[in-house]
C-alpha positions in Angstrom: -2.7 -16.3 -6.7 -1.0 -13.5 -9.0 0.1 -14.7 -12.4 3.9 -14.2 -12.7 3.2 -11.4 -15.1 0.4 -8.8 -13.1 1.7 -5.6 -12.9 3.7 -4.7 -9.3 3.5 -1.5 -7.7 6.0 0.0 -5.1 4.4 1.9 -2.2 5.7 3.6 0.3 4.6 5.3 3.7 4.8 8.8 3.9 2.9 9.7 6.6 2.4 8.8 9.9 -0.4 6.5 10.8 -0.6 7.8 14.2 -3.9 9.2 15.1 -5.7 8.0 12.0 -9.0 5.4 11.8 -8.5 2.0 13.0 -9.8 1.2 9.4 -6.4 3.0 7.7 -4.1 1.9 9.9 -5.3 -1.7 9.0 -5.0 -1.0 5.4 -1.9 0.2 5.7 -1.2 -3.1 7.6 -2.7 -5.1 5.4 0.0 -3.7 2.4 2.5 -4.6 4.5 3.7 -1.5 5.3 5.2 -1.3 9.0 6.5 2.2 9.8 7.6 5.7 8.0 9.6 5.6 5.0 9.4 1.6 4.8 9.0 0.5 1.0 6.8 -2.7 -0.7 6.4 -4.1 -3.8 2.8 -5.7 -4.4 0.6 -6.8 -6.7 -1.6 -4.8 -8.6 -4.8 -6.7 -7.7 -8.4 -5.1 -7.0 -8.1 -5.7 -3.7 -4.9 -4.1 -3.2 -5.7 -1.3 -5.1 -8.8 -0.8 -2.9 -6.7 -0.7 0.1 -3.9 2.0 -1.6 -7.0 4.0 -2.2 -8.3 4.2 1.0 -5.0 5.4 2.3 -3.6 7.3 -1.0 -3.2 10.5 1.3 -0.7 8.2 3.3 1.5 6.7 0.5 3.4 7.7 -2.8 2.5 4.5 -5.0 5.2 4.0 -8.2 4.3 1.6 -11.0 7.0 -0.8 -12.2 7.7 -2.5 -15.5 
């Protein structure tokens, strides 16, 4: 689990996933993201961070304090 204190990010889908690799659409998925203009806040974990990678050309990512 996250400690209470691990730094959150907000991310947001941009772009559609329609028409886009099984593999980013699953990513995109696995954030928690479900359609356009829907907004998260997650943890900023390796594996999370892996997965905003992947699909960076999707999302517009903003750190919070």
């Amino acid at each position: 689990m996250a400690s209470e204190n691990a730094k959150q990010l907000k991310i947001k889908l941009i772009k559609s996933t329609a028409g886009r690799l099984e593999r980013h659409r699953a990513c995109v998925r696995g954030l928690g993201l479900r359609r356009m203009h829907h907004s998260v806040t997650v943890a900023a974990t390796p594996e999370n961070l892996g997965m905003i990678n992947k699909v960076s050309y999707l999302l517009a990512v903003e750190e919070l304090s």
